[in-house]
Structure formats: C-alpha cells, structure tokens
C-alpha positions in Angstrom: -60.1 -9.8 33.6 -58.1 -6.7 34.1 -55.7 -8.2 36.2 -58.0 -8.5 39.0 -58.5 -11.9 41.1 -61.4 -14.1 39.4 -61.8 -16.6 42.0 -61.4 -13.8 44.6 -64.7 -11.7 42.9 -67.0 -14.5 42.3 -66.5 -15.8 46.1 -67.8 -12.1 46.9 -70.7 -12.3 45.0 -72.3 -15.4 46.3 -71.0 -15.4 49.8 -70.7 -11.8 51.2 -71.5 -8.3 51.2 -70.0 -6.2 48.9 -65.9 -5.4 49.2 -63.5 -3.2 48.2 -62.2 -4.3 44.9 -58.8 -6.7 45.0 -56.1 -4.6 44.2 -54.0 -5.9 40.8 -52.8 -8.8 40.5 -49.6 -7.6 38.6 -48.9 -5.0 41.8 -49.6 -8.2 44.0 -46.8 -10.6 45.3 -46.0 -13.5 43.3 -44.3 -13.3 39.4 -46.9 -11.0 37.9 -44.2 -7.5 38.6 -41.4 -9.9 36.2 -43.8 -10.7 33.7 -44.8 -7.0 33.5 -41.0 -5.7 33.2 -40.4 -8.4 30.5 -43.0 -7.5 28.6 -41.7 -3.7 28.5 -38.0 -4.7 27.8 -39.8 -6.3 24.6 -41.6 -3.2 23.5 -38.6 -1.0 24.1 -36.4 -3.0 23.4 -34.4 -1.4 20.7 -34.1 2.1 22.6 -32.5 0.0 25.5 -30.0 -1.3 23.5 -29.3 1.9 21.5 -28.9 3.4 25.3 -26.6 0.8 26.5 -24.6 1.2 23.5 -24.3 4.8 24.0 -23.2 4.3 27.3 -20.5 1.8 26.4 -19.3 3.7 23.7 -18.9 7.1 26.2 -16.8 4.9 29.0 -14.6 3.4 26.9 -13.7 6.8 25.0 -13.1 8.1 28.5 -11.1 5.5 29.6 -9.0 5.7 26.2 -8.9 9.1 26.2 -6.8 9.4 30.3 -3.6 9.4 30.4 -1.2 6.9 28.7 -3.3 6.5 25.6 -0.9 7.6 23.1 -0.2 5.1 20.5 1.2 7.1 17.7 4.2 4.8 15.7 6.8 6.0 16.9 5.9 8.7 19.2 7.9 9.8 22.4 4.9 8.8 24.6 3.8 5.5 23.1 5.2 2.2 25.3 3.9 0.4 22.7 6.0 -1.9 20.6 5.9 0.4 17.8 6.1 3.5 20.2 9.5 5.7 20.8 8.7 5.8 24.4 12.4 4.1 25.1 14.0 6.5 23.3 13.0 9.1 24.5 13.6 8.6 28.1 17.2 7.3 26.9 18.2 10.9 25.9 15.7 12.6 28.5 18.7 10.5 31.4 21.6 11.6 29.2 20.3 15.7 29.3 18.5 15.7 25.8 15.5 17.8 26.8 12.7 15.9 24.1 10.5 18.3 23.0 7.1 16.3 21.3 4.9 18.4 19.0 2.1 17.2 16.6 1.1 21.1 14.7 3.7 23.0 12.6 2.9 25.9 14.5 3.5 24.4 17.5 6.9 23.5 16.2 7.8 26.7 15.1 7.2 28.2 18.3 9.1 25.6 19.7 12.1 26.4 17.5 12.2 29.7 18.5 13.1 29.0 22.1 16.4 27.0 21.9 19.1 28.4 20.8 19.3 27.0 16.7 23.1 25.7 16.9 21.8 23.7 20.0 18.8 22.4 18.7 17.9 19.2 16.7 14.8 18.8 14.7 13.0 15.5 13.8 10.2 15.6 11.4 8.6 11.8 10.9 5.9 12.6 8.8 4.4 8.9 8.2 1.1 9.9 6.5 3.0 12.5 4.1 0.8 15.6 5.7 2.6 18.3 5.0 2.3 20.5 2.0 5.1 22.0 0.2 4.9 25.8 1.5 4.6 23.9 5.3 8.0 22.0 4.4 9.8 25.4 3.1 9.1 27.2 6.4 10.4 24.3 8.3 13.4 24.7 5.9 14.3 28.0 7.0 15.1 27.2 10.6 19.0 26.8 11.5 18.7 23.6 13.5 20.4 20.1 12.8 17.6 18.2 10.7 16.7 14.2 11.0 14.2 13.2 8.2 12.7 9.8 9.2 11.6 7.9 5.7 11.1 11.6 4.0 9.0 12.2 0.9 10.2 13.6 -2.4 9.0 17.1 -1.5 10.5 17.1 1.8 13.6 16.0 0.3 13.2 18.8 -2.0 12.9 21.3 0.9 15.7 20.2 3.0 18.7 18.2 1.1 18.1 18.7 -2.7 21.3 16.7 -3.1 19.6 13.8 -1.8 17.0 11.6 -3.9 14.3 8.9 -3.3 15.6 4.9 -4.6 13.4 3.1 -3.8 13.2 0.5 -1.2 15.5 -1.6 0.6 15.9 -5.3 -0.6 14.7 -7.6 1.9 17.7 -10.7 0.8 20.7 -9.5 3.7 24.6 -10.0 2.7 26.2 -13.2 3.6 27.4 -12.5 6.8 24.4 -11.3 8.3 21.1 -11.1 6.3 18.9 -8.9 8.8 21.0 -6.0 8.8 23.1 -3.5 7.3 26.7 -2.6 7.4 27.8 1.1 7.9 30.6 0.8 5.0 31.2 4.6 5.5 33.5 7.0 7.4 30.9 9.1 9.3 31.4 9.2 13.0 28.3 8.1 14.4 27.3 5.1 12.0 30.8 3.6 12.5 30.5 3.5 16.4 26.7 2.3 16.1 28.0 -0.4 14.2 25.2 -3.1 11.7 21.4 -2.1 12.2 18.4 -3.9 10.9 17.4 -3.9 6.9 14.6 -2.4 6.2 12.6 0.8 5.1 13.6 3.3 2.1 16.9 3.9 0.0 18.5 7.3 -0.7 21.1 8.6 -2.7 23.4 11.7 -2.6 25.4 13.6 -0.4 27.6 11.0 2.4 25.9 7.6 2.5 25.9 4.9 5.0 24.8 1.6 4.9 24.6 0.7 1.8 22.4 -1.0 -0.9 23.3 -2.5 -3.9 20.0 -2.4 -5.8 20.9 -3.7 -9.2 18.3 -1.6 -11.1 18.9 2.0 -9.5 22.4 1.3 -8.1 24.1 1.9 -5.1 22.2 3.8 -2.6 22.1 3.7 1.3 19.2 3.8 4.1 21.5 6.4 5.9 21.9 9.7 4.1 23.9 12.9 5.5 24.1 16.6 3.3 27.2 17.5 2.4 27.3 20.3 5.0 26.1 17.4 7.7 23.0 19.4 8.9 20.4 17.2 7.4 20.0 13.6 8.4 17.8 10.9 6.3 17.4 7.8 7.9 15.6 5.2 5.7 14.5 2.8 8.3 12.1 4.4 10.6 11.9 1.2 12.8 15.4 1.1 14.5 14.0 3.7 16.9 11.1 1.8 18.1 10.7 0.1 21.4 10.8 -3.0 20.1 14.1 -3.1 17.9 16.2 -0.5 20.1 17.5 -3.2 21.9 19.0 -5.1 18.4 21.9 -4.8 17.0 23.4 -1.1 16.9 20.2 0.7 16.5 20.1 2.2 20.1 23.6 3.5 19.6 22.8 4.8 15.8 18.9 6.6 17.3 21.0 8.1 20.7 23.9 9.1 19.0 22.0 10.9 16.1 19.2 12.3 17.9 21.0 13.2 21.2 23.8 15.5 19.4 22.1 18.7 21.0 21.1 19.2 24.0 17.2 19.8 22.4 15.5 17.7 20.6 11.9 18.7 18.7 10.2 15.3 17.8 7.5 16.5 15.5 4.8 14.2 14.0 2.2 15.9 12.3 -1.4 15.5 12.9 -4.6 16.3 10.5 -4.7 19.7 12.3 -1.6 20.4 9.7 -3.5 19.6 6.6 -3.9 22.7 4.7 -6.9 24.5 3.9 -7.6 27.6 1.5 -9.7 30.0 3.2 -10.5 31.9 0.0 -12.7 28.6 -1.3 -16.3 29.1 -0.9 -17.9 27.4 2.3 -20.5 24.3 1.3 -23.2 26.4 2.5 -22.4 29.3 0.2 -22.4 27.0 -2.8 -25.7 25.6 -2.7 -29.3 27.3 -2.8 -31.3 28.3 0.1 -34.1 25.9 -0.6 -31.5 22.9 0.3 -31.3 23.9 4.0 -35.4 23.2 4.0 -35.3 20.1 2.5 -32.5 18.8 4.5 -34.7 19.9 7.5 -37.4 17.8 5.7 -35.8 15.1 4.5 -34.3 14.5 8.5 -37.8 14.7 10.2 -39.2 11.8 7.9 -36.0 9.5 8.4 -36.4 10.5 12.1 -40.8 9.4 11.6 -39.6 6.2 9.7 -36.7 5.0 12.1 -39.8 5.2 14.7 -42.1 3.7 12.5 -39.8 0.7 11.8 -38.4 0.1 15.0 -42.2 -0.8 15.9 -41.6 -4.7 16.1 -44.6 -7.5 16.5 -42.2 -9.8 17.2 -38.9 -11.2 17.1 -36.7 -11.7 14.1 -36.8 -15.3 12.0 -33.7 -16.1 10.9 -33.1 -18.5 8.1 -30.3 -20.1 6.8 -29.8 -19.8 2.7 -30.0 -22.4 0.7 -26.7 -22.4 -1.2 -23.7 -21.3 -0.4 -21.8 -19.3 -3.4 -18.1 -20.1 -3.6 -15.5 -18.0 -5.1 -14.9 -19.6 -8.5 -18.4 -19.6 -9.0 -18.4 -16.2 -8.4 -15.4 -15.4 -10.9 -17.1 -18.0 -13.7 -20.1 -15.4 -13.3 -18.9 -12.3 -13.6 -16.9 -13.5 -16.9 -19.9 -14.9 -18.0 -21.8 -11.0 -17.5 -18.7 -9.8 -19.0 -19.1 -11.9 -22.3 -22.3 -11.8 -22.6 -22.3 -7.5 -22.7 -19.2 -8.1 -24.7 -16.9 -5.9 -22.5 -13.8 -7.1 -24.3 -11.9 -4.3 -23.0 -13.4 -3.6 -19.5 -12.4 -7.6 -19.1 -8.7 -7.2 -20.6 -8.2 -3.7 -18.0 -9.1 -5.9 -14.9 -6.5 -9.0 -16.0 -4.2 -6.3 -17.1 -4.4 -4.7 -13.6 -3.9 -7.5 -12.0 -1.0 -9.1 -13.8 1.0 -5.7 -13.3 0.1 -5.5 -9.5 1.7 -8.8 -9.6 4.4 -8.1 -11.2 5.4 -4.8 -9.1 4.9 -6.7 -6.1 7.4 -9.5 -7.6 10.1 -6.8 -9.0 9.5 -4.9 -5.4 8.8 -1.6 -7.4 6.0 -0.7 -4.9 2.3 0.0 -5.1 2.8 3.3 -6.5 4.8 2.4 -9.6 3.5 3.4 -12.7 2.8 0.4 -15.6 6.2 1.5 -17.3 7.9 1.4 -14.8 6.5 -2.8 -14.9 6.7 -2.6 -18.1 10.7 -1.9 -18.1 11.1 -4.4 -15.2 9.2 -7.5 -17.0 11.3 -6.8 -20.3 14.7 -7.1 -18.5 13.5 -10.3 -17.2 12.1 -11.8 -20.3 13.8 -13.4 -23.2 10.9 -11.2 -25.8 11.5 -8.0 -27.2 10.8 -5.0 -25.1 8.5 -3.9 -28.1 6.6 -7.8 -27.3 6.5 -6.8 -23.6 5.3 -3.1 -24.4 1.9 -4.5 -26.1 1.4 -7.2 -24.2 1.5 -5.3 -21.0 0.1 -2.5 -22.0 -1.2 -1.7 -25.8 -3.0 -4.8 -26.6 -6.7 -3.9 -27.3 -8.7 -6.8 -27.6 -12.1 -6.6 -29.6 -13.5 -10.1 -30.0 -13.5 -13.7 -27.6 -11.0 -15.1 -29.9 -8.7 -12.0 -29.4 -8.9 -11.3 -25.8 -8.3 -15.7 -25.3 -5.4 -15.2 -27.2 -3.8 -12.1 -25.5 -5.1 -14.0 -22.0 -2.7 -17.1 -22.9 0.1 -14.5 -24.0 -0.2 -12.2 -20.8 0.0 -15.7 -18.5 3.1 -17.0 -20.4 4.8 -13.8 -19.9 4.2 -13.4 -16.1 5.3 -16.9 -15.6 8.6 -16.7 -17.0 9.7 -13.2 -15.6 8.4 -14.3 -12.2 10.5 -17.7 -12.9 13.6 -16.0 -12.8 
C-alpha cells in the first residue's frame, strides 16, 4: 500500500507503541530503485531515444566534419580511391604550387595572383553547376585551360572548335582492350604513352587517342585547341588515386597539369549555383494570413506528436498473411489499366521502356531523345525506317486488340536490333 512495508505496519499495531512510519520501500535496499527506473525508461521512452539519436547524429558530424574528411571525386584532398590526393602531391614534389578552389569567385581571385602565362586552370565541373555567364567569365582569363569531361556550354565558352561525341565504346582494340593509343603527334600524349578507355569523346581541333565510333566517326577522349591553350580530356578517371598508377595515366595527368608552375584545381560547389536577386522572396509572394496559419498549423502537429507519442504499451507486430510477388504485381496493374481502358497511358509505359532499352543497347546514353533511338533501331533492323518510325514512336493504340497487336510488333522489333 503505497510502497510502505505491510508486514512491517501490522506488527506495529498489535505488538507496540506507535512508530515512525517505514520509509518507502522503493527508496529502501533491495530491487524496488531498478524497478522504478524501468518503469520511467517505459514512459519516456520515446524522448530517450529521440535524445540519444540526437546525440549520435551531433558526434558523428563532428567527427566527419575534422580534418581529412574530404571526399570529393577527384579532389586534391581526397585519399580516397576516387580522390586526386596523389596527384596532387606528385606536382606539389615537382614545384607545381596546387591551388584547390570550390566558388568561382574564389577562383577568380585566385587567377589574379599568378602571373596568367604561368598559370594553369582546371575546371572539373562533375554536377554541370555552372551557368553560361559563370563559364564566359572564366573564359576571359589568359591561363592554359584543362576541361575534365566538359559540357556543351563549357565547350561553347572555351574551344568552340571542339564538340561533344558521345561516349567512348567500352570493346578495346586488339592489342590491348582497356586502353587507348595516343595515335597523334602532340608532345605530351606521345611520351605518356596508352591510358585507360573510358569517359567522353570529342571532336575538333588536334585529337589524341582516338575512337572510331561508327555512327559519329572518328573522335578522341584527348582534345587540344588549335592554339594549344585549351585541354579536354574525356576520361576524368586517369587522374584518380586509384588508376594513376596504370598504364600512362600518371605521365599524361603530371605532364598536362604540371606545365606551369600554378595550378588552380577548381570544382564547383552548390555555393556557385546562380540565383536572380530581382525574383520575389517566398515570403513576399504569399498573403499575410499564411504566416498565422503556419504558426497554427505547427503548434497542433507539435500537440499531436505529444499526444501520440503517449503509448499504453508496446507495439504488436504481425506478420501479413501473403506475400505479393512481382508478377502479380505487374498482372495487376495491367489488369487496372484494362479495366479503365487506358490504352494509351499502357502503350507510353511499354514504349518507354522498350526505348530505354534500346538506348542503353545502342550506348546513346540516358539523355538521348526517342529519335535519336529511333534512327539507331532502323539502321539495325531489316524494316523500313518509316516501320520503325511508328512503331517506336507514332503508333496510337485505341482498343485491346490494337495495343496486343502493336505489343507483339514492338517485342519483335527490339529483339532483332538487339540480336545484332
């Protein structure tokens, strides 16, 4: 009762004078003081966790955030397999003072300091960041230019002689089939000697290590201006830690990169993506009344995350009773589709699929357009391109008999261009 002794109080009563009352049992030696603690881990329970979380979460961003946590691809400071690190520290022992910057202002200050003839500027802009009035003031600078994988607008920018084809096919020649032969006069290809295959093709002004892509034609994965002060190399991945030490890409990443005595390595970060400081601010486009009812609308989630985190007890877990597999799942959804009669919503998705397919088969890329399929599957397939054209991409189906038929006529045409 209360905690207090029982047999303690009723000896009192019939033996003895009255006492001072027993002091509680769950203060008391013995296992009343773990009971107790267990029961208030189970009330507040969920706020523990949510605590301990919080704490986990703060010392594992403070150990990743001390030194040595940079794991950019292919950044100067990354010893990671797919860091630069190697590099780097390569050209920093041969005098190449490395220079790493991650803001285009940053950059341009740092461009300012060397002198421009002495001075070599690597842009390896991965995540395509940069917008097109960023890339023209980068343009203007006087220093020797390397381009790692550029896009079309950087191209644009910097070597308008040079253009985009495509990618690199993975097949090798005969004598080795993970690399690439120079095949060129230029200086420092020829002394580098084969690198690995790999990456983006260009074509234009003096190229090196070529690729014979029977589509687009010849084009290279190392491109040079005409004047030699731009540098596009296609395969990024010679200059990490990991393949530096294969075939000639150490000599072809020192002997390009370490031509000056500076050497700016800028990657851009999300600080470079540019905003317009004219556009109206979220809080000027919407009424006053908003900012109240956000107010509201946070104080009741905040009353019914408290409310419901008010548990009686714990969790019953049951197991279901079927498990749904994934043709059943496919059979299904057709079976919503016919019975809505979403003849064409049904004929987009196959279509879709079929030319993801195909572009992954013809190596066109993910962000080839379905003409650009389109073309590819008719020079494969023995049907006229006007066949191809409708199959691929006209053919309209309106009724279950029509979309079967165009069904059967789409899977006969992947399987004999992807036959070949």
């Amino acid at each position: 009762m209360n905690g207090v002794d029982v047999r303690e109080r009723s000896g009192d009563e019939q033996t003895g004078p009255p006492q001072a009352a027993p002091v509680p049992s769950e203060f008391s030696a013995g296992g009343s003081t773990g009971q107790t603690l267990a029961a208030l881990f189970r009330k507040w329970k969920f706020w523990i966790l949510i605590a301990a979380a919080t704490v986990v979460v703060l010392v594992l961003s403070f150990i990743f955030s001390s030194g040595g946590s940079d794991r950019g691809i292919l950044s100067p400071g990354n010893s990671a397999p797919n860091g630069a690190m190697a590099a780097a520290q390569i050209l920093e022992e041969q005098g190449v003072e490395v220079i790493p910057t991650e803001t285009l202002t940053g950059t341009i200050d740092a461009l300012r300091g060397p002198i421009p003839g002495e001075t070599t500027l690597l842009i390896h802009d991965r995540l395509q960041l940069l917008m097109d009035q960023q890339l023209a003031r980068l343009s203007e600078t006087k220093a020797t230019v390397v381009l790692l994988e550029p896009t079309l607008p950087a191209l644009e920018s910097f070597a308008p002689e040079i253009n985009s084809a495509g990618v690199v096919p993975t097949p090798g020649d005969e004598d080795s089939p993970a690399t690439l032969k120079p095949r060129c006069s230029l200086e420092d290809p020829v002394a580098a000697g084969p690198i690995d295959r790999g990456g983006s093709a260009y074509r234009g002004g003096q190229m090196c290590y070529f690729v014979q892509n029977e589509q687009a034609g010849a084009s290279a994965s190392y491109v040079q201006s005409e004047d030699g002060r731009v540098t596009v190399i296609g395969n990024p991945a010679i200059m990490s830690n990991a393949a530096l030490p294969q075939y000639g890409n150490a000599a072809l990443t020192l002997r390009t990169l370490g031509a000056n005595p500076t050497l700016i390595w800028y990657q851009p970060s999300l600080t470079d993506i540019a905003f317009d400081d004219a556009a109206p601010s979220v809080g000027e486009l919407v009424p006053p009344w908003v900012n109240l009812t956000m107010v509201w609308l946070f104080i009741v989630a905040l009353l019914g995350i408290i409310w419901k985190s008010r548990r009686t007890g714990p969790l019953v877990l049951e197991p279901l009773p079927v498990t749904a597999k994934a043709a059943e799942t496919a059979e299904g959804r057709a079976r919503l589709y016919q019975d809505s009669r979403a003849f064409r919503r049904a004929a987009g998705n196959l279509r879709a699929g079929t030319l993801t397919r195909l572009a992954t088969h013809f190596r066109l890329g993910s962000g080839a357009d379905a003409e650009a399929v389109a073309r590819a599957a008719s020079e494969a397939s023995t049907l006229p391109e006007s066949d191809v054209g409708r199959i691929l991409l006209r053919e309209q189906p309106d009724s279950d008999a029509g979309l079967l038929h165009w069904a059967q006529e789409l899977e006969t045409l992947e399987k004999e261009v992807t036959a070949r």
